[in-house]
TIZA-874895 format. One record per residue (C-alpha): residue in one letter; z, y, x. Coordinates in Angstrom, 3 decimals. Each point is the difference from the previous one (the first is absolute). Layout:
! residues N
+-----+----------+----------+----------+
: res :        w :        v :        u :
+-----+----------+----------+----------+
:   A :        Z :        Y :        X :
...
+-----+----------+----------+----------+
! end
This chain:
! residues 310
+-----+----------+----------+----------+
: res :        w :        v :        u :
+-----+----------+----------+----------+
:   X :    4.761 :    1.019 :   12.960 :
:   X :   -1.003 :   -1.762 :    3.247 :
:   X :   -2.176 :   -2.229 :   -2.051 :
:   X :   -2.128 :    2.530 :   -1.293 :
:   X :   -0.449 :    0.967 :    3.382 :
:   X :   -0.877 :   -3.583 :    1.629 :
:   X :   -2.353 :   -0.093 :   -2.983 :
:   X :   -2.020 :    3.039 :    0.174 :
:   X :   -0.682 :   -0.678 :    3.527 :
:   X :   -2.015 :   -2.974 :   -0.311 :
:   X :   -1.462 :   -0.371 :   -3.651 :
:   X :   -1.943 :    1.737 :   -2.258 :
:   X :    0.962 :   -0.146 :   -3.867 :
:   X :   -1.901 :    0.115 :   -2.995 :
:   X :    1.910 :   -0.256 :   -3.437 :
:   X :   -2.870 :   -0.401 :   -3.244 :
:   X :    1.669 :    1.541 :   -3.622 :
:   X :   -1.974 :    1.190 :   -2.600 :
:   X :   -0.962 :    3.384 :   -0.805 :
:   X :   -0.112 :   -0.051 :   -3.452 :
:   X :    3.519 :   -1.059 :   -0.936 :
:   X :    2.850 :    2.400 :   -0.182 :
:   X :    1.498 :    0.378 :    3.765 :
:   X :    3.992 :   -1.079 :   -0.954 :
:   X :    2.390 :   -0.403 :    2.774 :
:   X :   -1.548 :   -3.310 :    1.094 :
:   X :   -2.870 :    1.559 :    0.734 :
:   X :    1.180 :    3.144 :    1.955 :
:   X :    2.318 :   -2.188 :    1.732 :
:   X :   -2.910 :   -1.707 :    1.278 :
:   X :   -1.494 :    3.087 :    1.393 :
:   X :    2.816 :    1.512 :    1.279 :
:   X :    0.518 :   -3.774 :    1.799 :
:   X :   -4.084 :    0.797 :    0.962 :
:   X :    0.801 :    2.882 :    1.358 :
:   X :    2.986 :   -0.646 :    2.177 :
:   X :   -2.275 :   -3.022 :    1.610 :
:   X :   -2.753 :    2.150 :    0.561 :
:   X :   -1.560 :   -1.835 :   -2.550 :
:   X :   -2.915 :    0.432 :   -2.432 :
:   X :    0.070 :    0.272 :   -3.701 :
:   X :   -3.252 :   -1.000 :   -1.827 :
:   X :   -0.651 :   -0.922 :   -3.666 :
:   X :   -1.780 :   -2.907 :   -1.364 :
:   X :   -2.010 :    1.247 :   -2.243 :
:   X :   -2.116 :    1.818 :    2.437 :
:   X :   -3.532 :   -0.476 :    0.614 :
:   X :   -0.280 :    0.226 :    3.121 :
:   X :    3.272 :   -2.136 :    0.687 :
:   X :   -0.954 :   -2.492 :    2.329 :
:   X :   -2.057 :    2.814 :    1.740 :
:   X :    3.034 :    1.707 :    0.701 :
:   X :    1.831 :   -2.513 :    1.308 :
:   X :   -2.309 :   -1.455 :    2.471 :
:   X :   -0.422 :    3.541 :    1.336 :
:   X :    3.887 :   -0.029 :    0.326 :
:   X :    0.236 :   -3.084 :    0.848 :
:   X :    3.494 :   -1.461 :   -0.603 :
:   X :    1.670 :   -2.778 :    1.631 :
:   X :    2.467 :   -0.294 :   -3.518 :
:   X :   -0.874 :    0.705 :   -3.695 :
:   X :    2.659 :   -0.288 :   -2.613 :
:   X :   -1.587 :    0.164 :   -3.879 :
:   X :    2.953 :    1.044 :   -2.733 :
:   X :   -2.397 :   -0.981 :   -2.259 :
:   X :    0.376 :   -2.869 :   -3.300 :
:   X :   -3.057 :   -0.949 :   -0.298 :
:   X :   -1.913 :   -2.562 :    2.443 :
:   X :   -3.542 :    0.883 :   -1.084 :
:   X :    0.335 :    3.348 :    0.648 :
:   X :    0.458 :   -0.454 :    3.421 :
:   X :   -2.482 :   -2.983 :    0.851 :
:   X :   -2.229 :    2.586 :    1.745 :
:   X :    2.572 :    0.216 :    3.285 :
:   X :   -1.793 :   -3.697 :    0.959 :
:   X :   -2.573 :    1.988 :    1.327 :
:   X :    2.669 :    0.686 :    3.078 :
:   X :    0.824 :   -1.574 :    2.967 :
:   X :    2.436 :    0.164 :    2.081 :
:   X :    2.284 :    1.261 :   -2.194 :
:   X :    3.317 :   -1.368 :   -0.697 :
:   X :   -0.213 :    0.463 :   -3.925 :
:   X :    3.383 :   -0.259 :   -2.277 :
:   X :    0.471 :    0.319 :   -3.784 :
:   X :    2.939 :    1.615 :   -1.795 :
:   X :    0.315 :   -1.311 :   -3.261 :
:   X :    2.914 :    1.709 :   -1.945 :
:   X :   -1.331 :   -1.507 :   -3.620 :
:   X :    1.649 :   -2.771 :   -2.269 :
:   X :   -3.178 :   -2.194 :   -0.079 :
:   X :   -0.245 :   -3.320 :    0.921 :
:   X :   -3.286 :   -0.757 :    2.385 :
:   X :   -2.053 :   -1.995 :   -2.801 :
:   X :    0.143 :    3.391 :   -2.197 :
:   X :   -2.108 :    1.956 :    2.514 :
:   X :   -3.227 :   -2.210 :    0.007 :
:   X :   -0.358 :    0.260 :    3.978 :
:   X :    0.026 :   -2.661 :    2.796 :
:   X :   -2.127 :    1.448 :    2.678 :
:   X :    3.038 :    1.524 :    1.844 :
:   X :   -0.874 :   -1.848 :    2.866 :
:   X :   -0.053 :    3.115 :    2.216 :
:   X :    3.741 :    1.040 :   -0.678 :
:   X :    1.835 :   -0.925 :    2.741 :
:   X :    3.282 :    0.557 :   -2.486 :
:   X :    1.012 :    0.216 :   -3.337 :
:   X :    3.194 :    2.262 :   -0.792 :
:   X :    1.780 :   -0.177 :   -3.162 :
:   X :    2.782 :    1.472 :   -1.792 :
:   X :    1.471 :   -2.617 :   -1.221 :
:   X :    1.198 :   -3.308 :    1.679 :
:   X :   -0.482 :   -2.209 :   -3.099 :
:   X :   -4.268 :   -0.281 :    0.083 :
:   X :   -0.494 :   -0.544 :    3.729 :
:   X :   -0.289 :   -3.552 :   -0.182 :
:   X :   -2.890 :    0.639 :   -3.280 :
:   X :   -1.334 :    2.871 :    2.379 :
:   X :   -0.269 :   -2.495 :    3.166 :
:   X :   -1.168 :   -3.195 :   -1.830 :
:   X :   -2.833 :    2.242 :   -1.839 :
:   X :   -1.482 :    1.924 :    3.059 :
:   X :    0.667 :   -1.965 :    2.454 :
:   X :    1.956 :    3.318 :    2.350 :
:   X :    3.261 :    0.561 :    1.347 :
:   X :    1.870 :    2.306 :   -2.560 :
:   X :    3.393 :    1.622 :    0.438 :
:   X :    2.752 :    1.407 :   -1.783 :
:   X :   -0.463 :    4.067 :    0.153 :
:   X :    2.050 :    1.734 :   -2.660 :
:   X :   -0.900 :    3.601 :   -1.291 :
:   X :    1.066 :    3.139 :    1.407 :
:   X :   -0.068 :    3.673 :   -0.359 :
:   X :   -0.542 :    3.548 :    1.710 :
:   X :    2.471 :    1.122 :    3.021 :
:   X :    1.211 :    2.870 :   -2.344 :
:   X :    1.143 :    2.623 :    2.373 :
:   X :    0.216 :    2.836 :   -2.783 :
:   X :    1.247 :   -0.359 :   -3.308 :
:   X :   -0.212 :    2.700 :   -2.409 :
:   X :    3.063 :    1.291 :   -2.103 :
:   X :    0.492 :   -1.045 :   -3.490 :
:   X :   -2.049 :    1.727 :   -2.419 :
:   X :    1.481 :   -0.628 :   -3.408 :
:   X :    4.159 :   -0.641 :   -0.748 :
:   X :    0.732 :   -3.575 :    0.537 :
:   X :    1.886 :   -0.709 :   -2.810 :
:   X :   -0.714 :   -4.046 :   -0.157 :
:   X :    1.875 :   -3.325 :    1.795 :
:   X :   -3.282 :   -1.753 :    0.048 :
:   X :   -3.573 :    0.987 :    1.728 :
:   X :   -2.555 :   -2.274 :   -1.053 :
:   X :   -3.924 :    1.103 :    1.566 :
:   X :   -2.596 :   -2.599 :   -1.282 :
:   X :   -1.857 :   -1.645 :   -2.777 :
:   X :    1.933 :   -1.916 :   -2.879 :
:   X :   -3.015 :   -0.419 :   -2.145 :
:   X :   -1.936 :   -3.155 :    1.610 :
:   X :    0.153 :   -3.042 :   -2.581 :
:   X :    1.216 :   -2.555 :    2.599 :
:   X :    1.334 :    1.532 :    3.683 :
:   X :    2.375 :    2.780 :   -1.732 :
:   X :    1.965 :   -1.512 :   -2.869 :
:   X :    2.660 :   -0.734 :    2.255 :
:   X :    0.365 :    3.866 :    0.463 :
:   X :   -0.101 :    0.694 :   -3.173 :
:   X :    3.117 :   -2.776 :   -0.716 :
:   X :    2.117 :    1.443 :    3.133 :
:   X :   -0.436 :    3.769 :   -0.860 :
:   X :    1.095 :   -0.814 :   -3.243 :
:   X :    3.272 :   -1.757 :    1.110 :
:   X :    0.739 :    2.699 :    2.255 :
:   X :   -0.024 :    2.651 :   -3.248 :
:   X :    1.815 :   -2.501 :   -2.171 :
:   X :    2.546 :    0.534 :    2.941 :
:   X :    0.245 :    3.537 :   -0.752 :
:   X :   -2.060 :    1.036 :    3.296 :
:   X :   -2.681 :    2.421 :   -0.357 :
:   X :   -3.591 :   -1.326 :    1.243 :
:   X :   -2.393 :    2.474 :    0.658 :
:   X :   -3.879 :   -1.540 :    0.218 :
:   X :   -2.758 :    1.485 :    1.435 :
:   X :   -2.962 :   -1.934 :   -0.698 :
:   X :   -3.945 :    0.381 :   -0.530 :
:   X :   -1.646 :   -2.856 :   -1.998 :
:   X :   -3.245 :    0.115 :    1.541 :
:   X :   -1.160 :   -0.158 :    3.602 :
:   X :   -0.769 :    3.333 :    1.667 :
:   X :   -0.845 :    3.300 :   -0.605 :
:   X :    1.900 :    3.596 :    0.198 :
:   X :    3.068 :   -1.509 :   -2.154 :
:   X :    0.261 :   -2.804 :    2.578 :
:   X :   -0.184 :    2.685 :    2.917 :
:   X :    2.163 :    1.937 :   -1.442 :
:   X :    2.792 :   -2.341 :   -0.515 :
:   X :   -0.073 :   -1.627 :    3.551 :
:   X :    0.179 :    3.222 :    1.360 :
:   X :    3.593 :   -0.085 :   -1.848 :
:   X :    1.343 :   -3.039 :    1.302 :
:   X :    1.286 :    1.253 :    3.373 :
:   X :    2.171 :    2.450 :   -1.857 :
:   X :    0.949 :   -2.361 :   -2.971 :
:   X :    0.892 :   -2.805 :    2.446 :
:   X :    2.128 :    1.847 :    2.539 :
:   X :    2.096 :    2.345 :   -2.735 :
:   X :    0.556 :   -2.596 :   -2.940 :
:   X :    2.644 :   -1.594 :    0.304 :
:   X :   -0.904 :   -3.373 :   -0.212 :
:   X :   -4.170 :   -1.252 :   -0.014 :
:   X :   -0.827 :   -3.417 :   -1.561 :
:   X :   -2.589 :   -2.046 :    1.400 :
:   X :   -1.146 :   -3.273 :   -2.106 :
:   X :   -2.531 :   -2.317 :    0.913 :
:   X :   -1.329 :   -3.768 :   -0.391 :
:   X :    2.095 :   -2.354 :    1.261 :
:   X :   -2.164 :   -1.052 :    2.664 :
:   X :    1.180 :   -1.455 :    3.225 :
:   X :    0.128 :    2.509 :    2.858 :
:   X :   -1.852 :    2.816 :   -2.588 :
:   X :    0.945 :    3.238 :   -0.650 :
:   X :   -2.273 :    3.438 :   -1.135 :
:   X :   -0.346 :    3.110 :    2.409 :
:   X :    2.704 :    1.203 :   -2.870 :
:   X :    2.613 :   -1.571 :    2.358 :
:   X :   -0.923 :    1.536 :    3.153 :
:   X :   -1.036 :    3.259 :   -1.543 :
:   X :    3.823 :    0.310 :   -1.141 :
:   X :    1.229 :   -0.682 :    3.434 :
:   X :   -2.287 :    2.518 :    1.909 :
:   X :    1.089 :    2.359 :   -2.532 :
:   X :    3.757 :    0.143 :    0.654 :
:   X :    0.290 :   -1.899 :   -3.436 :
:   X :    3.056 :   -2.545 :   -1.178 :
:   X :   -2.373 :   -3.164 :   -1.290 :
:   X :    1.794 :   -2.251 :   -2.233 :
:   X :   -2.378 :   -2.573 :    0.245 :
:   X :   -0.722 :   -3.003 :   -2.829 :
:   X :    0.725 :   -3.263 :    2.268 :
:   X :   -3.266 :   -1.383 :    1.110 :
:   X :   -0.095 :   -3.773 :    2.318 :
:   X :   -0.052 :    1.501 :    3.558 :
:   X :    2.170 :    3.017 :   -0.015 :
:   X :    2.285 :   -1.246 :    1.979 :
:   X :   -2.524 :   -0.744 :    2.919 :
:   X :   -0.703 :    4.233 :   -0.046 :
:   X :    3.016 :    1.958 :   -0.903 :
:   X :    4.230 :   -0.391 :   -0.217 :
:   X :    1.479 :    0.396 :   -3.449 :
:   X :    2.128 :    3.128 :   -0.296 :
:   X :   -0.968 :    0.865 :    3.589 :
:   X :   -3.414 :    0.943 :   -0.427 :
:   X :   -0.902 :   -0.230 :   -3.609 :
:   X :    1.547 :   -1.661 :   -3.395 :
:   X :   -1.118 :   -3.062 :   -1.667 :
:   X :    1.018 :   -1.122 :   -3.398 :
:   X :   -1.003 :   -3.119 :   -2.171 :
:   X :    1.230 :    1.303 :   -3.122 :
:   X :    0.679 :    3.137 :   -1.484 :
:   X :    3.660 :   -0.807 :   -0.062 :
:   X :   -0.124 :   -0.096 :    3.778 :
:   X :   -2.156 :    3.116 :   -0.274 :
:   X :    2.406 :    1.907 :   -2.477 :
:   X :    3.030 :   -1.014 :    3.040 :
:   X :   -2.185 :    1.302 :    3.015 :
:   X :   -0.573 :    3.411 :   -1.564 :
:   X :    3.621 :    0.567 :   -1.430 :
:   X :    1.200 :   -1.192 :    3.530 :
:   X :   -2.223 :    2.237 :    1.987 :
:   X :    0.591 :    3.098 :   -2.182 :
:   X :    3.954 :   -0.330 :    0.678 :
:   X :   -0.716 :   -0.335 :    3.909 :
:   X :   -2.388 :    3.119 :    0.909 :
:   X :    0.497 :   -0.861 :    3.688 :
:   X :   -1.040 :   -3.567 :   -0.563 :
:   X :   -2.882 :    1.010 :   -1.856 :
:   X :   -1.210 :    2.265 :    2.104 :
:   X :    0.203 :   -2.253 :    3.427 :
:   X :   -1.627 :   -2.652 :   -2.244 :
:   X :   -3.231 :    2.684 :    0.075 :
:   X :    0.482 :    0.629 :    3.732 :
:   X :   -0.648 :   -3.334 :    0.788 :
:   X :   -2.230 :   -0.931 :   -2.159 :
:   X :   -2.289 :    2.769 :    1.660 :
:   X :    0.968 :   -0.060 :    2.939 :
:   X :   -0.893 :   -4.271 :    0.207 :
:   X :   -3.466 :    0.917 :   -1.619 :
:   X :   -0.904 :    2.393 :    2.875 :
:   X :    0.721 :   -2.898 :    1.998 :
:   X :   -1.673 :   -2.167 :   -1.504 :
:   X :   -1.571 :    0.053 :   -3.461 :
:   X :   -2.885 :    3.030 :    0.905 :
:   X :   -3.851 :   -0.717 :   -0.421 :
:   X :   -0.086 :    0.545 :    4.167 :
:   X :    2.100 :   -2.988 :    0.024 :
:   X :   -1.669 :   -2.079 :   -1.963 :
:   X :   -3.701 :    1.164 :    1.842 :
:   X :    1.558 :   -0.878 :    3.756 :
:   X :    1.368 :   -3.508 :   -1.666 :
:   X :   -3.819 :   -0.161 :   -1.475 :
:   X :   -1.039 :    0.675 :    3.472 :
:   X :    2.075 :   -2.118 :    1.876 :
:   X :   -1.019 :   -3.091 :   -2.501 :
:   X :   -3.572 :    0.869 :    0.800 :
:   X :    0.310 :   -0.042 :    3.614 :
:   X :    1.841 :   -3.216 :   -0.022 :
:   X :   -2.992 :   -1.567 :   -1.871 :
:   X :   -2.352 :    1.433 :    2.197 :
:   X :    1.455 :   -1.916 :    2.985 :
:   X :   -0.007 :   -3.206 :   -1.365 :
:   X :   -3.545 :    0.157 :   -0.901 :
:   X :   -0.811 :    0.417 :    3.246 :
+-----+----------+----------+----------+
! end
């Protein structure tokens, strides 16, 4: 990519994630975009943080990081063109935090709270959807698929996830088989365990739901993970689709599970549809969708706002 190269040559990255949460395919996205700009990885949490990075001294810091306080430390540099990823559901007054003032960017994942996230801190802030890993090797199936329906994710949360619950149970009442993976708590070896499943589950099932708020402009990593997986993503309509993908080019939306119920009877008659229906949807993600994308947008944002503080 000649942009990676015209990058590399004159900046020096740092991206900030945490160390002590589980490293999912945002995360090793992010490194492998780190490592492809000749970039440095270092985690927040650290002592000896702000140490580390004036030794390195970068000219661009990216924190994937939710939480504002956390990261309050990093006005200690200068000189630095500092940019925050937020990829949480949270409006601005929820995180108790207004001394952002040395963010030269906000980037959110979601295109509905930019005007709360602008009005509270007073800083640019851009739409910057999730993304996921490049994916190069994808290991074969481990267990008989013998569902319609991959589901990876949590269905117990008292608001966010009833709307799962409600569409999964549609899609049985349909006569489809829905298989669920899903940990209810955050973390540990289960967690691990089943992410490490989800490039096999996405690209061999034949069809992998992904359900989210209805957010303008939001979707999870769930999305992206199922395209850089080889997946088919039948997608619950969310304000904004349009703006990122093509129905039944790319991916399939549906609005109810009638028009769910249609898309997979459809696709299961026409195997060649189907499967160029996959094709593209990968192949548009390596294009586009990737977490090296969205860190040279995140660059080139920075770098704009750099000049016209000048």
């Amino acid at each position: 990519m000649k942009k990676v190269e015209k990058y590399t040559e004159k900046s020096r990255l740092a991206i900030i994630l945490r160390e002590d949460h589980m490293w999912g395919p945002m995360q090793q996205g992010l490194k492998e975009a780190a490592d492809l700009l000749k970039g440095k990885i270092f985690h927040l949490y650290s002592r000896a943080l702000i140490q580390e990075l004036k030794e390195y001294q970068p000219r661009e810091i990216i924190v994937f990081h939710n939480k504002p306080l956390d990261f309050k430390k990093l006005r200690e540099l200068e000189g630095t063109e500092i940019g925050w990823w937020m990829c949480d559901l949270r409006k601005p007054e929820q995180l108790l935090n207004t001394e952002l003032d040395f963010l030269k960017a906000i980037f959110l994942c979601n295109k509905e709270y930019i005007p709360d996230y602008e009005e509270y801190y007073q800083i640019p802030t851009y739409y910057m959807p999730q993304a996921s890993v490049l994916a190069k090797k994808i290991p074969t199936s481990e267990e008989k698929i013998n569902w319609d329906i991959i589901f990876v994710g949590r269905l117990n949360h008292p608001i966010y996830h009833q709307e799962r619950n409600i569409t999964i149970d549609g899609l049985r009442k349909k006569g489809f088989k829905v298989e669920v993976r899903c940990n209810p708590s955050y973390g540990g070896e289960e967690e691990e365990r089943i992410e490490k499943q989800t490039k096999w589950l996405y690209k061999y099932s034949p069809f992998c739901l992904v359900q989210s708020i209805n957010i303008k402009g939001y979707n999870s990593v769930r999305l992206y993970n199922v395209l850089a997986y080889q997946g088919f993503a039948l997608v619950k309509y969310f304000r904004g689709i349009e703006d990122l993908f093509e129905n039944h080019k790319h991916l399939c939306w549906f609005k109810t599970i009638e028009e769910a119920e249609g898309i997979i009877n459809y696709y299961y008659k026409y195997p060649k549809k189907y499967q160029k229906i996959k094709e593209e949807g990968h192949k548009l993600y390596l294009e586009k969708h990737t977490c090296l994308h969205r860190v040279l947008n995140m660059l080139d944002i920075l770098k704009k706002n750099a000049k016209k503080s000048l």
